[in-house]
N, C-alpha and C positions, 0 to 999 in steps of 0.2 A: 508165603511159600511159592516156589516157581513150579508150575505145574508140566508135565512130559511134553508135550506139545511145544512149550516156550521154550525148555531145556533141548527137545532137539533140532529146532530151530538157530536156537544161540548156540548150536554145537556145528552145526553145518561149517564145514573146514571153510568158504567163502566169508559167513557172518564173522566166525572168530577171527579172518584174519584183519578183516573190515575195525573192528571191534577193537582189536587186540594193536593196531596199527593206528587209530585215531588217538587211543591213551597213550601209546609210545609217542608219536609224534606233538602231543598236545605236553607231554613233558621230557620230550627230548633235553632241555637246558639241564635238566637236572638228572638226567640222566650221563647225556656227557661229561657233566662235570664229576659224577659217579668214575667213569671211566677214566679219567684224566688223573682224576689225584691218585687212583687206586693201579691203574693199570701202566700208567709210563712209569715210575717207578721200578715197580717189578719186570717188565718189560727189557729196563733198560737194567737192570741186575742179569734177566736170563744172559740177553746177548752178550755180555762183559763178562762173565762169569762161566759161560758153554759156547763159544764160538768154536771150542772144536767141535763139539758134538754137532752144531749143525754144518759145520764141515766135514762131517762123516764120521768123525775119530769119535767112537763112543765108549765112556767110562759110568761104570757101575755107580758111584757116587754122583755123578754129576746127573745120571739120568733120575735119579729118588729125587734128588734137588728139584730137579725143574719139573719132578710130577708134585710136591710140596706148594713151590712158586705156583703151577698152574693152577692147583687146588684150590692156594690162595684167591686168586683171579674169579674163579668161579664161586667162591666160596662168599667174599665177600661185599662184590654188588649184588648179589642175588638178595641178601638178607635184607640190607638197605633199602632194595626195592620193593621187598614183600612186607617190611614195614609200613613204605610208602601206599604200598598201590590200593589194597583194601578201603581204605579212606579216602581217597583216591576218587576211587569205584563210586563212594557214597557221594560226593562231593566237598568232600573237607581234603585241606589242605594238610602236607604233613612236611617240614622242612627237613633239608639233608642232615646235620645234626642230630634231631632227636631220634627218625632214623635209624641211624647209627650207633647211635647209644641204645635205643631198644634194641637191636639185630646184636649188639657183642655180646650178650649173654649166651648166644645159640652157634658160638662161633666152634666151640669146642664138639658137641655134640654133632655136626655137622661135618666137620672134617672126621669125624668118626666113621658116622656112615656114608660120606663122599669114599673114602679110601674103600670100605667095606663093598659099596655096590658097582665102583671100577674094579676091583679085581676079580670079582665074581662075573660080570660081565667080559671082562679082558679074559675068560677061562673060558668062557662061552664061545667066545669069538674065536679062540684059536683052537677050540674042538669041533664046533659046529655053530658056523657064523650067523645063521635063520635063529637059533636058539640065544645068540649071544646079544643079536639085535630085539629081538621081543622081550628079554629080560632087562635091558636097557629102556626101553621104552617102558616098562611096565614101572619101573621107577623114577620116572619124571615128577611122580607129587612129591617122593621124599622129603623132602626142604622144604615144602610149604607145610606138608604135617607134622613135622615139629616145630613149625614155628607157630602156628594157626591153629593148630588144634588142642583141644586135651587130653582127655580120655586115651582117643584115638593115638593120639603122637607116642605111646610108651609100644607100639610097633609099627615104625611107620612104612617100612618096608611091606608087609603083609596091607596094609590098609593101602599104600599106594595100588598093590598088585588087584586090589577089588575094589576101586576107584575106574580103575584104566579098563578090566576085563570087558570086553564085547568093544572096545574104543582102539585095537591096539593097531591094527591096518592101519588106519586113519591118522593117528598121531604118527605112527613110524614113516607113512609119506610128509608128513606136516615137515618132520623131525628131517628126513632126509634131503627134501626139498631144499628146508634154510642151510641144509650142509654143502651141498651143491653149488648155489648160488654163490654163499660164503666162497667156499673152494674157488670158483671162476673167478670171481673177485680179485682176491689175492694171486692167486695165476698170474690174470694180467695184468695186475699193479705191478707184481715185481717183475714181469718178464720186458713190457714195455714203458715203465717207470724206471728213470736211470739216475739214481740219487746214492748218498753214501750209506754204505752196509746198514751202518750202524742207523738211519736217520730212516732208511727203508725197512728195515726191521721190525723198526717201532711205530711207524705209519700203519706199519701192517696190521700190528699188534690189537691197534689202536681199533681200527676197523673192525676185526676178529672180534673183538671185545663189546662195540656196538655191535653185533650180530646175535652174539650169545646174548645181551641183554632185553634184543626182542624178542626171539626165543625163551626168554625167562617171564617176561611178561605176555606172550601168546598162551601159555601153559599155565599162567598162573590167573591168567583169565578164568581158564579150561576148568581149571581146576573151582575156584571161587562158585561159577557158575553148579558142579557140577552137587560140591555144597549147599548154595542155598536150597537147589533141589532136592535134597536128603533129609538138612534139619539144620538150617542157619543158628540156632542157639548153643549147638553144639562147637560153634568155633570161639575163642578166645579173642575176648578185645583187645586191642592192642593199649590200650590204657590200663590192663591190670600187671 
């Protein structure tokens, strides 16, 4: 068991990022190739398929499309990786295959409540943007607790929200910060990057997509950690 002292120690936003930035970079290869097979694909579908809509011209169909496609995006390296990272964490190895074959059973369930917790957030936001952002924030473990847990995963909405409580300042700058940076990024890639539509696009895409997946493993650190501290027997092995 990790005792209070260790846990807010390894919670300090400096340690996780330290932490959280050594396993990303230590399995970057496989994470990019995460991204590559998962993300250019769909990428190159948005752009060919909604080049008006990011030309201003917006239609109703086209925009459910590309919140679907995005879902996807987020939806499916996230799984792949919370397959991977727990083992990971221990020191065993876990290839992108099995992976992925253990992460499709939770594909379903997850776009359930992915859909569920943007639009309740997207409501927040455009009634009261303080409130829309903390309820955002407060559902960051979602996806780890139904994939990770038991008991716990049959509401993982309510379990994310008392996981996060007394943490949520702290992740909403964690959370804001990598949006920022992300955001300047892509700025000045496309503002002073002079390449074709379609080829910048997906550069971009590309990028965007490594961002989200440290961000998915910063959190899923956060999170792992803040488990062993509660009651590590109570998460699910990924072997069962």
């Amino acid at each position: 068991m990790m005792n209070e002292l260790e846990l807010f120690n390894n919670m300090q936003v400096v340690n996780l990022f330290r932490t959280a930035w050594q396993y990303y970079i230590r399995n970057f290869h496989k994470i990019l190739c995460i991204v590559l097979i998962i993300a250019v694909p769909v990428e190159g579908l948005i752009y060919y398929f909604f080049q008006d809509t990011m030309e201003g011209k917006v239609y109703g169909l086209q925009i459910l499309l590309n919140l679907i496609m995005s879902a996807l995006l987020t939806i499916i390296p996230s799984t792949i990786i919370c397959m991977m990272f727990p083992k990971i964490v221990n020191g065993e190895e876990v290839g992108l295959k099995d992976a992925f074959r253990k992460g499709l059973k939770y594909w379903f369930k997850l776009t359930v409540y992915v859909f569920i917790v943007r639009i309740i957030a997207a409501f927040g936001l455009l009634l009261f943007i303080i409130p829309g952002l903390i309820f955002g924030v407060r559902m960051l473990f979602v996806n780890y607790i139904i994939m990770l847990e038991g008991t716990y995963g049959n509401n993982p909405i309510k379990r994310s929200n008392e996981m996060i409580k007394g943490r949520t300042g702290e992740f909403m700058l964690i959370a804001v910060g990598i949006g920022i940076v992300q955001w300047g990024l892509d700025y000045v890639f496309r503002t002073f990057i002079h390449l074709d539509p379609w080829l910048l696009s997906l550069i971009s895409g590309v990028i965007s997509e490594l961002f989200l997946e440290f961000f998915t493993v910063l959190f899923l650190i956060a999170y792992l950690y803040i488990r062993k501290y509660e009651n590590p027997e109570q998460i699910i092995t990924l072997d069962e």
